[in-house]
N, C-alpha and C positions, 0 to 999 in steps of 0.2 A: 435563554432569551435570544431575540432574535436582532442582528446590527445592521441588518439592511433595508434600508430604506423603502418606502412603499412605491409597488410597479403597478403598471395598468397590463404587464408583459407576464399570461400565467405561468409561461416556462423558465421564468427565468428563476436560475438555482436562487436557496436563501441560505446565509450564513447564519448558524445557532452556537452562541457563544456558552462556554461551560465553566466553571468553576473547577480553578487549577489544585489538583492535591496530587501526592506525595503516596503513593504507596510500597510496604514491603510485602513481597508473593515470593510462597515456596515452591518449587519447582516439583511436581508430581507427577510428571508423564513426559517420554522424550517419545517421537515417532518416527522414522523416515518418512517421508510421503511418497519421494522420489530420491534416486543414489544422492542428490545434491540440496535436496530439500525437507529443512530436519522442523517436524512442527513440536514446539513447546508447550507443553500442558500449564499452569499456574495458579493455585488457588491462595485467597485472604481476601480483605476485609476492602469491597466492591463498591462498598455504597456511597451512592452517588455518581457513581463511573456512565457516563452519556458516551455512544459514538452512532449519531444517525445516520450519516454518510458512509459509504462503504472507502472510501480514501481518508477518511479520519486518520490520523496517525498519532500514537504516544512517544512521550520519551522513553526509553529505555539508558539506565543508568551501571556502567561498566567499570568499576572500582579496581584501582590498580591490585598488583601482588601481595598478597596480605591485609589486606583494606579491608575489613567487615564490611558487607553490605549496608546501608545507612541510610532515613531520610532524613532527608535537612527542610529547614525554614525557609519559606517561598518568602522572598522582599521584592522591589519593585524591580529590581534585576535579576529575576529569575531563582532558582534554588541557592540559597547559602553555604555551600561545602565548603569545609576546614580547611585551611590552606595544607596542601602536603595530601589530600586525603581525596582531592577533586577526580572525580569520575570521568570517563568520555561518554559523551551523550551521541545518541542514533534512534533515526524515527522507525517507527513499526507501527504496520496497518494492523490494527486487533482483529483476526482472523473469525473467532468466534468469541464469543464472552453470554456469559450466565453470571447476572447480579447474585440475581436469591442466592446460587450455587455459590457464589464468589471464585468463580471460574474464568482464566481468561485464557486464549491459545494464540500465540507469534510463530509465524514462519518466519524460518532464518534460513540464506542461503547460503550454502557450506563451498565458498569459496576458497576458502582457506590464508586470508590474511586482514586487519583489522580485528580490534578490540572483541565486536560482537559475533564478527564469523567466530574468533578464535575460541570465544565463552561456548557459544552454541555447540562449538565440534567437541570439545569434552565435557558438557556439561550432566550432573546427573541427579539422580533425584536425592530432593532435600536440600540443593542449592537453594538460594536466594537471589529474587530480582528487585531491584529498585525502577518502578513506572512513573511516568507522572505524565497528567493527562488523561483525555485529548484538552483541548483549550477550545476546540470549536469543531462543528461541525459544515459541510459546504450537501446541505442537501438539494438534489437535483430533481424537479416535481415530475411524475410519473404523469406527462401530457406530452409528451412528444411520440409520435409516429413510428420509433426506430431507436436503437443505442446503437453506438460505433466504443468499440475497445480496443485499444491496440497500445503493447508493451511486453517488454523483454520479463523473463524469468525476477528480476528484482518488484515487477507489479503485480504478480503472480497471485499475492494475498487478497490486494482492490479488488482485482480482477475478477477472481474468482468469485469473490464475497458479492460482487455487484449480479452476476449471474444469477449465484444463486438467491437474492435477496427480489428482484424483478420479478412485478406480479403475472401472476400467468398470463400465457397467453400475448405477452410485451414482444416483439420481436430484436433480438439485438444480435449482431453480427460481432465477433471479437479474435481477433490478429493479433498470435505470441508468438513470441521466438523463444527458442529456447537451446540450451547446445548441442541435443537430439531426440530419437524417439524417447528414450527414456526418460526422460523430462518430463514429458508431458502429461497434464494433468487430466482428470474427468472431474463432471459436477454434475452434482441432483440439481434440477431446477426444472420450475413448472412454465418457465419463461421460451419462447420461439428463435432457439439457441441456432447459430450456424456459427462453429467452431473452425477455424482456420491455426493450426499449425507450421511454424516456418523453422528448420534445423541449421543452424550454425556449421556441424559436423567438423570438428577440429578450430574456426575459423574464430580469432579474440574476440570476444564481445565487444561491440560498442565499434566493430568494426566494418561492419558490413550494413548495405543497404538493406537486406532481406524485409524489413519490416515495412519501410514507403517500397519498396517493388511490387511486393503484398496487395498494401491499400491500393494502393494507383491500377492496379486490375481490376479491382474490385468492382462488380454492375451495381450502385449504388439501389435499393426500392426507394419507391417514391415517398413522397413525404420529409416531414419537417426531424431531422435528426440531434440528437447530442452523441460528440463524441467525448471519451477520456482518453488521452494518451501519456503514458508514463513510463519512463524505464532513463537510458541514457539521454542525456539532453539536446545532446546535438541534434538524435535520432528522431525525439519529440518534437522539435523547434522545426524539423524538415516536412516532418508528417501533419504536423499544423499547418505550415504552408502551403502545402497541399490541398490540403482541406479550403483552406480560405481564396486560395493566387487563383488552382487549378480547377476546383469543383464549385465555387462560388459560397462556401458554406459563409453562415454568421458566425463571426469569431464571437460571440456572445456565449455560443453555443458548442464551444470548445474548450475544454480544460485540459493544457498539455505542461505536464510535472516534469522537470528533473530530478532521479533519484539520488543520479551518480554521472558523473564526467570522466569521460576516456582520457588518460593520461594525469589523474587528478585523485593522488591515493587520498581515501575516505573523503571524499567533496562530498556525501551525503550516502553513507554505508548501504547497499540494500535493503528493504525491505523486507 
């Protein structure tokens, strides 16, 4: 169902609210996509799983050392876990998902510290994951002119998904960073793709400008655009500004996420 009010504005995104469950999924397929990027295969019992926005995001549920995987009882504060037995929770953009199949696939990025990096880099088939979600969806209507993307290796999932999700022939522009060539990803889409890569090359994440140095060159086409920005927040929060201080855009028409904060372990785990 949908919580947002009625517009006379046809671009303006709508929020579609989803009914929250509890699922267990076995783990059936590990891939690398790229040396840092390990995509998870997961099939069970789907039905009813909605994500119509490509930034939709699940919980994913991280069960301490010995903890049987488990779903618990949704109350009015969230899931119910046992005392002694509680989870750490982290979002994930659903990469791809097939109901009928009862198929769903998370990219995780193999940083190597945190609950979900740490599951992902030894995980293997026949484990179990505890999801819950989405809770909502932020769909963006396919009337504007142009998409603007732009986000570090942790938006990678959105990112990608929104690419290849965009009806042909859409033109969108999209701005990654990533720690190098190797990183970097490709996409099918029948969308009017101009792909901009920017390489880190040794240099911390969430440390450098590379991503607003990116946009702010960029020869904007004319017309009415939305952008999505996501990755570290600082980096987001500068590149919106941008958008709005420098270029004039409508902050109406901007969506800019923090995944994760520089100096700030697990403030909101990758993507």
């Amino acid at each position: 169902m949908s919580d947002t009010a009625p517009t006379s504005d046809p671009r303006a995104p709508i929020r579609v609210r989803h009914e929250t469950r509890m699922r267990l999924l076995d783990v059936v397929g590990v891939t690398d996509i790229t040396p840092r990027m390990r995509r998870i295969s997961l099939r069970g019992d789907l039905t009813g799983f909605a994500s119509l926005g490509h930034a939709d995001h699940i919980k994913a549920f991280f069960f301490p050392e010995g903890v049987e995987p488990y779903t618990a009882p949704i109350g009015e504060r969230g899931a119910e876990f046992l005392p002694g037995k509680r989870p750490e929770m982290r979002d994930y953009t659903p990469r791809y998902f097939d109901v009928a199949a009862g198929t769903l696939q998370l990219d995780f990025v193999l940083h190597g510290d945190g609950p979900a990096s740490s599951w992902a880099a030894k995980v293997k088939l026949g484990d179990k994951l505890v999801i819950g979600g989405p809770r909502g969806s932020l769909v963006v209507p396919d009337t504007f002119d142009w998409y603007l993307l732009v986000g570090d290796e942790t938006a990678l999932p959105a990112l990608g998904r929104r690419i290849e999700e965009l009806p042909a022939g859409t033109r969108v522009i999209a701005v990654i960073e990533v720690a190098d060539a190797a990183e970097e990803q490709r996409f099918t889409t029948q969308a009017d793709l101009t792909l901009h890569y920017v390489h880190r090359n040794g240099q911390p994440a969430g440390t450098t400008s590379l991503l607003l140095d990116a946009v702010a060159a960029l020869e904007f086409p004319a017309g009415e655009a939305y952008a999505y920005i996501a990755g570290e927040t600082s980096m987001s929060k500068a590149v919106r500004a941008h958008l709005t201080d420098e270029r004039g855009w409508n902050p109406e028409y901007i969506k800019a996420a923090g995944y994760w904060l520089l100096g700030t372990a697990d403030a909101k785990e990758p993507h």
